[in-house]
C-alpha positions, 0 to 999 in steps of 0.5 A, a space after each residue: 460481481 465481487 469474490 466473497 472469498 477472496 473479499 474473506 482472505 482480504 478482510 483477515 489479511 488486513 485485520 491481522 495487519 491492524 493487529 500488527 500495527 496494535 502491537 506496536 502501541 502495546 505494551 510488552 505482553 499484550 495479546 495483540 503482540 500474536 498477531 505481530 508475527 503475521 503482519 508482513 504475511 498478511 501484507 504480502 497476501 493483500 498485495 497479492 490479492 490486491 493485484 488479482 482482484 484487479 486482473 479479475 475486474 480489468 479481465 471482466 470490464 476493461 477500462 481506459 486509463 482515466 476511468 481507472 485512475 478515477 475509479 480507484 481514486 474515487 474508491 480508495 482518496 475519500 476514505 483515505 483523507 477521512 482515515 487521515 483526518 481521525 488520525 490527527 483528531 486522535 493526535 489533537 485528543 491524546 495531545 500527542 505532537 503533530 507532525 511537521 508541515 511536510 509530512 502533513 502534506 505527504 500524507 494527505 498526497 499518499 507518499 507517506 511511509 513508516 518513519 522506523 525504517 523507511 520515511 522516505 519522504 514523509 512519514 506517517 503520522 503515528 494515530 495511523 501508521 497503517 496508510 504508508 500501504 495505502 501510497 504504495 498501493 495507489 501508486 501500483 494503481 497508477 502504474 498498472 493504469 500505464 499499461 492500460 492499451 495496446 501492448 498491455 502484456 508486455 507493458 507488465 512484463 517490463 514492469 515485473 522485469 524492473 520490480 524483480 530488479 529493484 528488490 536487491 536495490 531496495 536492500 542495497 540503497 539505504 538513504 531515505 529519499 524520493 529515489 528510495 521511495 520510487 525503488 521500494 514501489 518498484 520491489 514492492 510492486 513485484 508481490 502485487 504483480 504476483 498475484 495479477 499473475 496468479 490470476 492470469 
């Protein structure tokens, strides 16, 4: 049975993030830059409800690895692929530039990041800049479907050691290339861990 409370918290984070990304397309002024403030913080409190919510439904009703990458891919591609799809329609509608063949293929395999200041291995494309969380989520899925079995706990401690260590390596490396992608979903995935914790 879902938390209509914590589904609340998520649902505002998440409108607060899409007014983030609004008012990057806004121009100076426009009340959608209020909600800019808050879009990091709201970020931060999805990871964390995000990583919670997992430890609440695994707690509940464990899973083997495959039935949770299947779950949460069967969850989370669909609607991504749509999304991503819309997002070249507007591309297509407003005669924007289409993105390079290798970033269309990013994308559509979730290792796409902003090209502002990550763009690590594929970018964004601009209609929806929003589905860079969308990668890194899925790839803290994948790494918590690793931990999945005997020796779980510590499995996840050895994760968060790691996450914690990749913070100051995050700030530090600052090429954009898969080794920085796979630094950041380290650092990144410290937030998430908090709130698996949280619940724990």
């Amino acid at each position: 049975m879902k938390k209509i409370y914590l589904e609340f918290f998520r649902g505002v984070a998440t409108l607060f993030i899409i007014g983030w990304h609004m008012a990057f397309l806004a121009p100076t002024g426009h009340p959608t830059h209020l909600t800019a403030y808050w879009g990091t913080d709201a970020l931060i409190i999805f990871f964390m409800l995000s990583g919670l919510v997992i430890n609440l439904s695994e707690s509940r009703r464990p899973k083997t690895f495959k039935e949770f990458i299947g779950n949460r891919f069967g969850r989370i591609y669909p609607q991504f692929a749509v999304a991503i799809l819309l997002g070249f329609l507007a591309l297509f509608i407003t005669r924007s530039a289409f993105p390079s063949v290798k970033d269309t293929i990013g994308n559509f395999l979730m290792v796409s990041t902003m090209s502002d200041y990550m763009g690590y291995v594929a970018t964004s494309i601009k209609s929806n800049l929003p589905v860079w969380s969308l990668s890194f989520e899925m790839a803290f899925y994948v790494l918590f479907a690793f931990t999945i079995g005997r020796y779980q706990q510590k499995k996840i401690f050895v994760w968060l050691l790691l996450s914690l260590a990749a913070i100051p390596f995050f700030f530090i490396h600052t090429h954009r290339d898969a080794l920085t992608h796979i630094i950041a979903i380290f650092a990144f995935s410290a937030t998430w861990l908090i709130g698996y914790y949280v619940y724990q």
